[in-house]
N, CA, C and O atoms as a GROMACS GRO file, in nm:
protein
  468
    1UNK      N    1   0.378   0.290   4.424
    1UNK     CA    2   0.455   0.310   4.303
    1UNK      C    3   0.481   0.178   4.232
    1UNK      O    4   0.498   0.163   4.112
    2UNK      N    5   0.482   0.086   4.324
    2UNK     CA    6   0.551  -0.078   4.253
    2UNK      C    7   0.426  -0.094   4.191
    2UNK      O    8   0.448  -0.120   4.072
    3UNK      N    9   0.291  -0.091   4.216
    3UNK     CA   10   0.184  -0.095   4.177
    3UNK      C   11   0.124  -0.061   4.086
    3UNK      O   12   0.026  -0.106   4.027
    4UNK      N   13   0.227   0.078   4.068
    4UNK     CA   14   0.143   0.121   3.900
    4UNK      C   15   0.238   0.101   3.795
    4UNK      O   16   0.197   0.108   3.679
    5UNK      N   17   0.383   0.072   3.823
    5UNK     CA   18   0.483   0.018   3.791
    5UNK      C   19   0.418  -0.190   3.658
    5UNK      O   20   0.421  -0.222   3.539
    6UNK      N   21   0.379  -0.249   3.778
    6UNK     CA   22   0.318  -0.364   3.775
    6UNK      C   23   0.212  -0.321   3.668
    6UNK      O   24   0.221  -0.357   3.550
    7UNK      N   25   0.131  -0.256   3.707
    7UNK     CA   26   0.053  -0.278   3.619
    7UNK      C   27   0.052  -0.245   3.461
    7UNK      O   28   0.008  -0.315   3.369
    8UNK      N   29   0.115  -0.118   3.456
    8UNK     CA   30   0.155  -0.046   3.353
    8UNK      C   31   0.258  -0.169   3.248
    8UNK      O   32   0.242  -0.172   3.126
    9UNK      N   33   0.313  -0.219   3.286
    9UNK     CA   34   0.386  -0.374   3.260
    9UNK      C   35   0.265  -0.460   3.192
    9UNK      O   36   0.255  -0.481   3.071
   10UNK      N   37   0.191  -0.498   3.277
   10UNK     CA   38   0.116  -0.608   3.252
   10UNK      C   39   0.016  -0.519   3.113
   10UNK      O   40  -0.014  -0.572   3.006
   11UNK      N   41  -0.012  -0.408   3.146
   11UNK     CA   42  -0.068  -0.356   2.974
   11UNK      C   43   0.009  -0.342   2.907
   11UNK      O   44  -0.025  -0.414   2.813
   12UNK      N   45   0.108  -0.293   2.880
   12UNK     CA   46   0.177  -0.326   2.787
   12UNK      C   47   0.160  -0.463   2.697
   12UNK      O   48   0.107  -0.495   2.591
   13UNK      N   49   0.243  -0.533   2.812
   13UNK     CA   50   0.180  -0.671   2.794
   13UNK      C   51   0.081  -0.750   2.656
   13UNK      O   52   0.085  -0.827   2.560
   14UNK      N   53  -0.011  -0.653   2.746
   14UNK     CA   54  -0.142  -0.712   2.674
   14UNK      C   55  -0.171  -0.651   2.537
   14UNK      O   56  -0.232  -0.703   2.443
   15UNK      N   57  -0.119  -0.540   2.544
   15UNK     CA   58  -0.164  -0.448   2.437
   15UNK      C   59  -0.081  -0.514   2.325
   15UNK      O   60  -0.143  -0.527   2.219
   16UNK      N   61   0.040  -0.555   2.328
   16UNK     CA   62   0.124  -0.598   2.224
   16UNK      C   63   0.073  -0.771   2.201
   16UNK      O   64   0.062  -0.831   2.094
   17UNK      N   65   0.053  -0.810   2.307
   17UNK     CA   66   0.001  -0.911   2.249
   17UNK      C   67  -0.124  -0.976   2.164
   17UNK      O   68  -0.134  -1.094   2.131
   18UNK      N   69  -0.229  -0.857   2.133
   18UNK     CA   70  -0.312  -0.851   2.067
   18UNK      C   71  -0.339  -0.748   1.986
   18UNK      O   72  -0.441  -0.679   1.990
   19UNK      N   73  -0.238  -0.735   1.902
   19UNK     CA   74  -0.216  -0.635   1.809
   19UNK      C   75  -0.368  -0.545   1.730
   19UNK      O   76  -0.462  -0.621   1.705
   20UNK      N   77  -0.381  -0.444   1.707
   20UNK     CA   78  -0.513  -0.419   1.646
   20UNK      C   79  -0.462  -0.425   1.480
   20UNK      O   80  -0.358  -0.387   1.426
   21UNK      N   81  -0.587  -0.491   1.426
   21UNK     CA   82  -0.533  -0.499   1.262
   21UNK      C   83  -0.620  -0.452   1.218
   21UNK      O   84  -0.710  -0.423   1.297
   22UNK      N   85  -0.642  -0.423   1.081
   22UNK     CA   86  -0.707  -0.331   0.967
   22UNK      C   87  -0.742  -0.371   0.902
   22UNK      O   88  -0.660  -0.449   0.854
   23UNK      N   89  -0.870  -0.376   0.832
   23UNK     CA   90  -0.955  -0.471   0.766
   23UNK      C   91  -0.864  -0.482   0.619
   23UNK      O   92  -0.799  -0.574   0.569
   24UNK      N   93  -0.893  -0.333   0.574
   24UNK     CA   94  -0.818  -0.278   0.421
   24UNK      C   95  -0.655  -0.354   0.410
   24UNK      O   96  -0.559  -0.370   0.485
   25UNK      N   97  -0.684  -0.380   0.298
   25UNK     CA   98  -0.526  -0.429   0.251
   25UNK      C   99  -0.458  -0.368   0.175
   25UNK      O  100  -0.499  -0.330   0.065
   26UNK      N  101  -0.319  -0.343   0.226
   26UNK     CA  102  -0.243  -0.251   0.209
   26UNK      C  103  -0.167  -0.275   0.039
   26UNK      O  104  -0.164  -0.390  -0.007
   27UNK      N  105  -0.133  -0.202  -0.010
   27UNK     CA  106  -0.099  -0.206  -0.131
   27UNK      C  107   0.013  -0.102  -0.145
   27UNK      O  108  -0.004  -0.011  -0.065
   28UNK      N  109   0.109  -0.090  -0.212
   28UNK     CA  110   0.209  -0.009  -0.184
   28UNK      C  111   0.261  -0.030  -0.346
   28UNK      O  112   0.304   0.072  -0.402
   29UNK      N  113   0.259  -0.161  -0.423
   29UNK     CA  114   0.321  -0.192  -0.555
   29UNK      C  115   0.157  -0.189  -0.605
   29UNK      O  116   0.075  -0.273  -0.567
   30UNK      N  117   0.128  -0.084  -0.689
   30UNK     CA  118   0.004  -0.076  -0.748
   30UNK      C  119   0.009  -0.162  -0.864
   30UNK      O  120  -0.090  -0.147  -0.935
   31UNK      N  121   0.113  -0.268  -0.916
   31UNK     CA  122   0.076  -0.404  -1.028
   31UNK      C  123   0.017  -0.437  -1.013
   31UNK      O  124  -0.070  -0.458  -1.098
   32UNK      N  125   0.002  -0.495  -0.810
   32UNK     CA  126  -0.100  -0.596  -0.794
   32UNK      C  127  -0.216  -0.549  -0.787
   32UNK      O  128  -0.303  -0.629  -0.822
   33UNK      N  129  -0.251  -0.452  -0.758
   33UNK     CA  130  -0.364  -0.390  -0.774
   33UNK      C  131  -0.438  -0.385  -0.886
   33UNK      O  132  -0.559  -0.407  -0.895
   34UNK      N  133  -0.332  -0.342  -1.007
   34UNK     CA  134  -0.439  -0.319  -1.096
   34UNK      C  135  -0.463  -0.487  -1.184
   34UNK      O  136  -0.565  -0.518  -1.246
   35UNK      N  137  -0.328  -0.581  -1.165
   35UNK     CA  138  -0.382  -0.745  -1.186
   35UNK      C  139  -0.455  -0.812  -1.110
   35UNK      O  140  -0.474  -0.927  -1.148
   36UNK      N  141  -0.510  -0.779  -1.002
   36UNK     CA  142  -0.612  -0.831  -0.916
   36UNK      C  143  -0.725  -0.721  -0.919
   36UNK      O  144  -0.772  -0.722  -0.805
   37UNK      N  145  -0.776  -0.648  -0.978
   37UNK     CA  146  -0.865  -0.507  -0.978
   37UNK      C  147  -1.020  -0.662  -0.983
   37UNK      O  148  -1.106  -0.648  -0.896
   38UNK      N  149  -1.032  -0.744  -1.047
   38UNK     CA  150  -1.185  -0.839  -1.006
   38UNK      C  151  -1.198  -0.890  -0.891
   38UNK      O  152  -1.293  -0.944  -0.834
   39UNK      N  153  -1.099  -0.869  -0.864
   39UNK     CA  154  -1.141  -0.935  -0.704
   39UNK      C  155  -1.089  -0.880  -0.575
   39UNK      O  156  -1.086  -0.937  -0.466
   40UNK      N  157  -1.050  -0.762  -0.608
   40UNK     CA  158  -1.033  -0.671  -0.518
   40UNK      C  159  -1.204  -0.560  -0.513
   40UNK      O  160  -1.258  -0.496  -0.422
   41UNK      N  161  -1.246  -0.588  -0.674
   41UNK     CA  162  -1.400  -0.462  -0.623
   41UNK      C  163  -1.446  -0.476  -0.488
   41UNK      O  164  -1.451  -0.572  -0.412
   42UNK      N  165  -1.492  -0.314  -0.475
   42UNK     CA  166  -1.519  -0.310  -0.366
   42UNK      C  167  -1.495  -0.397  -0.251
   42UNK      O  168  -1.604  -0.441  -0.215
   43UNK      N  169  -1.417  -0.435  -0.190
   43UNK     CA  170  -1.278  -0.413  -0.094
   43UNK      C  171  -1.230  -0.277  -0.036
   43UNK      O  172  -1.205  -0.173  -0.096
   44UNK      N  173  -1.223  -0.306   0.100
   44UNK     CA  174  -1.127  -0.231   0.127
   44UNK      C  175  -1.026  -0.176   0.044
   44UNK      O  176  -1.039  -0.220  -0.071
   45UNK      N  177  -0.932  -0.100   0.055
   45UNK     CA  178  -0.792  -0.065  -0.006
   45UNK      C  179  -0.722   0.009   0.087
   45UNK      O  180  -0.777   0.098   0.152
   46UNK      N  181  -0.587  -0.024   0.102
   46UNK     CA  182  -0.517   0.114   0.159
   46UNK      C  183  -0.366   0.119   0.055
   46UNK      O  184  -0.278   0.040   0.020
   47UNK      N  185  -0.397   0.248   0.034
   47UNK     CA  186  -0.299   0.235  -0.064
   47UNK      C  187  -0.218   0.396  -0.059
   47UNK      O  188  -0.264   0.511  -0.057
   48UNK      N  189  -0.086   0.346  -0.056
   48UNK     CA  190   0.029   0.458  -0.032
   48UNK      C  191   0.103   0.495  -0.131
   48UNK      O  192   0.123   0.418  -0.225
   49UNK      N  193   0.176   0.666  -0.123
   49UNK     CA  194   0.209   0.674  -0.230
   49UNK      C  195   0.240   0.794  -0.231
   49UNK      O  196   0.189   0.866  -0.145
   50UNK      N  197   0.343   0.856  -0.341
   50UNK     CA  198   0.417   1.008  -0.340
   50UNK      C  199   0.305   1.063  -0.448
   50UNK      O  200   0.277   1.012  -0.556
   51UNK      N  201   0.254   1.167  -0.396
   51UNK     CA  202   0.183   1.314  -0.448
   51UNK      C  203   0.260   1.323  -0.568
   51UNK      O  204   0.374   1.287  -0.539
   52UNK      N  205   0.252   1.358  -0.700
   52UNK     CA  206   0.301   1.358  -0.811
   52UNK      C  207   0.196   1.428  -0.919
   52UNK      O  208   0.086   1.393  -0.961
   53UNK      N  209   0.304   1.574  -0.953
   53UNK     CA  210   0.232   1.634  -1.111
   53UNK      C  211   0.188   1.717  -0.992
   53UNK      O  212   0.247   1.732  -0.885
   54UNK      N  213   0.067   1.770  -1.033
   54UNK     CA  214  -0.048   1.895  -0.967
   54UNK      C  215  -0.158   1.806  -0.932
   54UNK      O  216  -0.176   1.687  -0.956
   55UNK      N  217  -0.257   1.929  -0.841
   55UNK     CA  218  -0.366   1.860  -0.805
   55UNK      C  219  -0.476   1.958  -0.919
   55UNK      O  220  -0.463   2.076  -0.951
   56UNK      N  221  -0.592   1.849  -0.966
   56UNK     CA  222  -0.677   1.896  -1.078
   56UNK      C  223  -0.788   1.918  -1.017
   56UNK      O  224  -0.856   1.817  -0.997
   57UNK      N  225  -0.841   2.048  -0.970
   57UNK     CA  226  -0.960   2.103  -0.877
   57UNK      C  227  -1.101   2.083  -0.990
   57UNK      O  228  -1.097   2.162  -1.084
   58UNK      N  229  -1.201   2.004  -0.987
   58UNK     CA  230  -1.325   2.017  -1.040
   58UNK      C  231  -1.430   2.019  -0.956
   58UNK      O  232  -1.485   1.921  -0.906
   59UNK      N  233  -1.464   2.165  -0.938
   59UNK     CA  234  -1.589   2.220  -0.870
   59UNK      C  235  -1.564   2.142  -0.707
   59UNK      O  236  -1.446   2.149  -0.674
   60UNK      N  237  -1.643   2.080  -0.616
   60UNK     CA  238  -1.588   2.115  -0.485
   60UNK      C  239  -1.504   1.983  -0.441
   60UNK      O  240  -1.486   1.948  -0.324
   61UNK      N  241  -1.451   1.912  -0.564
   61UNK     CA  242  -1.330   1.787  -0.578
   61UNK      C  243  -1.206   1.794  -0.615
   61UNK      O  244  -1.160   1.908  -0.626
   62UNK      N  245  -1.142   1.711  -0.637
   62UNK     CA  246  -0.996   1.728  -0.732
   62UNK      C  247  -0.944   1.592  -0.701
   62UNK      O  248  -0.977   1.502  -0.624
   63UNK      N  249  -0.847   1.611  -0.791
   63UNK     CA  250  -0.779   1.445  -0.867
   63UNK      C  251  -0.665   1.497  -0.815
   63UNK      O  252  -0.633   1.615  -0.804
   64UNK      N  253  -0.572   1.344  -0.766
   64UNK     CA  254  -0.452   1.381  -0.739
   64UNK      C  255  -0.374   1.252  -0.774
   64UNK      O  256  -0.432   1.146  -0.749
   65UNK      N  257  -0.243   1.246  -0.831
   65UNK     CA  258  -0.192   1.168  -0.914
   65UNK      C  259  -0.108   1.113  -0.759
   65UNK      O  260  -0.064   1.190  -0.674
   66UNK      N  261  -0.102   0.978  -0.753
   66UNK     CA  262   0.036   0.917  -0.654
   66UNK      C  263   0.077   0.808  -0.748
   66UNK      O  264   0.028   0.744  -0.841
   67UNK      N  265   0.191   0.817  -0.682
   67UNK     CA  266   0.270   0.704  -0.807
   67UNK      C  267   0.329   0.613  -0.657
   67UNK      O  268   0.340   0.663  -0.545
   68UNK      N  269   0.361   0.466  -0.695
   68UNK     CA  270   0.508   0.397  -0.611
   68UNK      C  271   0.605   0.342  -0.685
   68UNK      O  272   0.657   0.231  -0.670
   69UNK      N  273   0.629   0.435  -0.776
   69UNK     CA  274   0.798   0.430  -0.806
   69UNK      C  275   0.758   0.393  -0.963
   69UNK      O  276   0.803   0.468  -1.050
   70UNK      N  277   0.676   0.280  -1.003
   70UNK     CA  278   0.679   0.250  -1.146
   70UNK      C  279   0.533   0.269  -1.209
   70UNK      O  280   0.498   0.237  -1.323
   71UNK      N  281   0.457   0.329  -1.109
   71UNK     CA  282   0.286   0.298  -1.174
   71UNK      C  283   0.226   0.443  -1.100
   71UNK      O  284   0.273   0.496  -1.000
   72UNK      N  285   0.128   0.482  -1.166
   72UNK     CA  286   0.074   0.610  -1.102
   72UNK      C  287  -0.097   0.565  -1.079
   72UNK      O  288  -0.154   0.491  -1.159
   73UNK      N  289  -0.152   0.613  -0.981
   73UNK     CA  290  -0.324   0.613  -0.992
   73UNK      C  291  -0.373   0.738  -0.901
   73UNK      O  292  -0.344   0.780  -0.789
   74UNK      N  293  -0.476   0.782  -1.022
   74UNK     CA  294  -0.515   0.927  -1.012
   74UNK      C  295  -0.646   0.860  -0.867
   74UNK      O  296  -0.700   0.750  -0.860
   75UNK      N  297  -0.658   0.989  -0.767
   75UNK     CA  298  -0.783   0.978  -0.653
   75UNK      C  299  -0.821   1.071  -0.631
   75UNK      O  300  -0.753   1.170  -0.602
   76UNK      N  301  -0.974   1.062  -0.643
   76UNK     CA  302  -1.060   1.193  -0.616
   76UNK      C  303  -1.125   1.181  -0.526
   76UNK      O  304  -1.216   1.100  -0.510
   77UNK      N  305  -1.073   1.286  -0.432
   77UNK     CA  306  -1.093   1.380  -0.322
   77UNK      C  307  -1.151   1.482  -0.315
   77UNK      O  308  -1.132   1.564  -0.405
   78UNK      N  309  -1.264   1.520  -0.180
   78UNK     CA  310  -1.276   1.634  -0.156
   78UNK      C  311  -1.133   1.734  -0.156
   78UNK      O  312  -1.014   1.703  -0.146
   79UNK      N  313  -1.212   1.884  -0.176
   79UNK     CA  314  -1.105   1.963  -0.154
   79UNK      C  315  -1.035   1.978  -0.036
   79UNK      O  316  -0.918   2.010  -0.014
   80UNK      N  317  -1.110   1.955   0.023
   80UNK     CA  318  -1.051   1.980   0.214
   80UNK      C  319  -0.956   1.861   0.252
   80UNK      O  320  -0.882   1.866   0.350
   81UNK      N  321  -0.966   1.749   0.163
   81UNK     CA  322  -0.915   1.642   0.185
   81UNK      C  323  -0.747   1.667   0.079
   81UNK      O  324  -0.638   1.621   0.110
   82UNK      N  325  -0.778   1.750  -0.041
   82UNK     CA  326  -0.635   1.721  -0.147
   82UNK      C  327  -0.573   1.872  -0.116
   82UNK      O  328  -0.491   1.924  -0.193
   83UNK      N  329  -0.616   1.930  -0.009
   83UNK     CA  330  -0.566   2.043   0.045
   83UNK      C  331  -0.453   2.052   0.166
   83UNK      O  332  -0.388   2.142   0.220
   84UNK      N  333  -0.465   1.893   0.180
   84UNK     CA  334  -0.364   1.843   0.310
   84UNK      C  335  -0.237   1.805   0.229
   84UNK      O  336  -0.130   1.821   0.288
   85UNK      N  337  -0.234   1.764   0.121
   85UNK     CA  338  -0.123   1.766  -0.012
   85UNK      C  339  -0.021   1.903  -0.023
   85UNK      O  340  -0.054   1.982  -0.112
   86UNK      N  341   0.088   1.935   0.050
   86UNK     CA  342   0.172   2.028   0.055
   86UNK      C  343   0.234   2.050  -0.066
   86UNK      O  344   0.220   2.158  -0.125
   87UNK      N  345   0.310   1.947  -0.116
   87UNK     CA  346   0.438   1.939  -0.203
   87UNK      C  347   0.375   1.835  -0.263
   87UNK      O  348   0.311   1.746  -0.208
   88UNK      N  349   0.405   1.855  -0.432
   88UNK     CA  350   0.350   1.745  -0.538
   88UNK      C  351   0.540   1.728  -0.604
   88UNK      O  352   0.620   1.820  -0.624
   89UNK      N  353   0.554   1.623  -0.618
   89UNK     CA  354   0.680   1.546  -0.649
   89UNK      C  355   0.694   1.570  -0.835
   89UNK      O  356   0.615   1.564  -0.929
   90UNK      N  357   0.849   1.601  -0.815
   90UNK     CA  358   0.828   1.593  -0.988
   90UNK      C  359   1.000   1.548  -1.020
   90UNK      O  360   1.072   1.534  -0.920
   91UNK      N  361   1.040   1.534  -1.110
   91UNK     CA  362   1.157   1.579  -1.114
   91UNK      C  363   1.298   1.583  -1.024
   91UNK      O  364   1.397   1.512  -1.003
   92UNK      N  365   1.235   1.731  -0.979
   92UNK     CA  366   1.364   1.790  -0.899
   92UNK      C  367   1.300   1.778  -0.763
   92UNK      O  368   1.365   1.810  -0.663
   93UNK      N  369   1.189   1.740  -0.753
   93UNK     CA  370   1.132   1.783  -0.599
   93UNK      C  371   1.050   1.627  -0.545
   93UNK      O  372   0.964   1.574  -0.616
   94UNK      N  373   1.083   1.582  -0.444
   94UNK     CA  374   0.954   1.489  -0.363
   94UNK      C  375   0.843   1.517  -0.326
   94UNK      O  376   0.837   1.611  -0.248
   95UNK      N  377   0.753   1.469  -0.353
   95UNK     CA  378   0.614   1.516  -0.310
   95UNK      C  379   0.580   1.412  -0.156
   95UNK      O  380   0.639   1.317  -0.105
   96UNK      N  381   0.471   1.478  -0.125
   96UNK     CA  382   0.414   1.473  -0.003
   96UNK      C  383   0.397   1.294  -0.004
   96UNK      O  384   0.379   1.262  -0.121
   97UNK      N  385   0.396   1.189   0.072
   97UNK     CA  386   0.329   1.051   0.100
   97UNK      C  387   0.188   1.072   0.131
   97UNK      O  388   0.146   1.136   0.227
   98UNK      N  389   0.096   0.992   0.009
   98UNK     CA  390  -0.038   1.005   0.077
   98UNK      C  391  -0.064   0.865   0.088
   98UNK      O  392  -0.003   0.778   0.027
   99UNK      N  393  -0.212   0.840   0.214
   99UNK     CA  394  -0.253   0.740   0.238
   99UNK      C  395  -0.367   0.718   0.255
   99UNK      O  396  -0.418   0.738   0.365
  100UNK      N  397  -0.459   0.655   0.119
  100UNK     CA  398  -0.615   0.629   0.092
  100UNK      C  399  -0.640   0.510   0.204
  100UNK      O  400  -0.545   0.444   0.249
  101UNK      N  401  -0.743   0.494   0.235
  101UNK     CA  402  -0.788   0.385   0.336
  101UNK      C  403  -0.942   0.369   0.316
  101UNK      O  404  -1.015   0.384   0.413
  102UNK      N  405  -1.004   0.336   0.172
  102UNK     CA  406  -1.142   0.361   0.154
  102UNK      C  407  -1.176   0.266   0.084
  102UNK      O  408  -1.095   0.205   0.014
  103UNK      N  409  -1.306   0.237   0.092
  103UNK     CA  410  -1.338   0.113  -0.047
  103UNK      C  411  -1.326   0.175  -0.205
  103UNK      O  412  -1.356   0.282  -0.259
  104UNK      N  413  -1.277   0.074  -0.240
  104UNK     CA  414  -1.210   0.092  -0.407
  104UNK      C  415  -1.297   0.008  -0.443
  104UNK      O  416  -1.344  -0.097  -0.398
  105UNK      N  417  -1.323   0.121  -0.602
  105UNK     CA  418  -1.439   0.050  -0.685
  105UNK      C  419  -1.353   0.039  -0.860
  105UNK      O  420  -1.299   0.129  -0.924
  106UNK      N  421  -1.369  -0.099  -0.894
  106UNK     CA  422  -1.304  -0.132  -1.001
  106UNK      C  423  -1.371  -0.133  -1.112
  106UNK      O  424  -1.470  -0.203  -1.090
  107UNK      N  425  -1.374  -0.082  -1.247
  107UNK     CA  426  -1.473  -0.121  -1.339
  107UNK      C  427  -1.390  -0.119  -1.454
  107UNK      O  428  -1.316  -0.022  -1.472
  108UNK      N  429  -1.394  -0.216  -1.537
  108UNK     CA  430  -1.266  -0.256  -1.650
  108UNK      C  431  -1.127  -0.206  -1.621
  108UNK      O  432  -1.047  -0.164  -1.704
  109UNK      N  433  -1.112  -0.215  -1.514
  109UNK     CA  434  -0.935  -0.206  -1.448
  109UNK      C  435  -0.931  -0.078  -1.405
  109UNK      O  436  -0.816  -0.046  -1.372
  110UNK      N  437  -1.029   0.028  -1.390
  110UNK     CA  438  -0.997   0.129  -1.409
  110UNK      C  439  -1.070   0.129  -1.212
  110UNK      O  440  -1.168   0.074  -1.162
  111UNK      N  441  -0.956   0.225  -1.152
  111UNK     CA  442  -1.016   0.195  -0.998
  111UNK      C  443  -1.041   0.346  -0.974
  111UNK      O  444  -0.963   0.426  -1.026
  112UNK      N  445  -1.171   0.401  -0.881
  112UNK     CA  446  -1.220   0.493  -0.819
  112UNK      C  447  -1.213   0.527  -0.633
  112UNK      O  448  -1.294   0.485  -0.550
  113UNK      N  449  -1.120   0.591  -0.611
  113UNK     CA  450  -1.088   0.588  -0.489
  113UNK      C  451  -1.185   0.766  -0.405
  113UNK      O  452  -1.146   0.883  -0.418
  114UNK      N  453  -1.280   0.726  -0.346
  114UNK     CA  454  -1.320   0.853  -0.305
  114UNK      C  455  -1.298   0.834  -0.191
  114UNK      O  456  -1.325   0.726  -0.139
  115UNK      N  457  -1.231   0.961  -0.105
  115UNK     CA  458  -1.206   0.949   0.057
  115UNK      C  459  -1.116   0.997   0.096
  115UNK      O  460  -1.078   1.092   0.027
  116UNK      N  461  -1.036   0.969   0.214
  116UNK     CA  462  -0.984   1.086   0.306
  116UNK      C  463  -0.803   0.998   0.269
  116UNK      O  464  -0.764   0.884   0.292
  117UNK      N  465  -0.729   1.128   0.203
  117UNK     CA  466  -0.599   1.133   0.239
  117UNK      C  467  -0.566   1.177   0.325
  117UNK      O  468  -0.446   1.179   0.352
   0.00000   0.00000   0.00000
């Protein structure tokens, strides 16, 4: 028992001491995003954010609006993917937190996020 005690310790250990990190950089205040959009192209992105408005279904995709508090950016998703979107925030109601983790493609400021919420 002291033995698996010990060891279970010593991973721990280890596990915290070499944290796993994430290539994508996290973004949460979409300013910087869209004032750095040249040198963020194609990059990673991970970018978080409240479900907001409706989701806009076109043929087997759809757009879904997230905002963080002062800026909104629309992401198109499969359906199976903007179908995990419960509650869209408005008003009177909070919407769902979503979280893109895909390469972002920038073209005159304007960014294209395809991939898995």
């Amino acid at each position: 028992m002291l033995k698996i005690f010990k060891t279970l310790i010593i991973a721990l250990v280890l596990i915290y001491m070499f944290p796993i990190s994430s290539k994508a950089e996290e973004y949460i205040n979409y300013n910087d995003l869209i004032e750095n959009a040249k040198a963020l192209d194609g990059k990673y992105i991970e970018l978080k954010g409240e479900a907001i408005g409706e989701s806009m279904r076109r043929g087997s995709y759809t757009w879904i609006n997230i905002s963080d508090g002062s800026n909104a950016m629309g992401i198109w998703l499969t359906n199976q993917e903007a179908d995990k979107v419960k509650t869209y925030g408005s008003y009177k109601f909070k919407g769902d937190m979503v979280k893109v983790a895909e390469p972002a493609v920038s073209t005159a400021g304007i960014w294209t996020f395809m991939g898995k919420a």
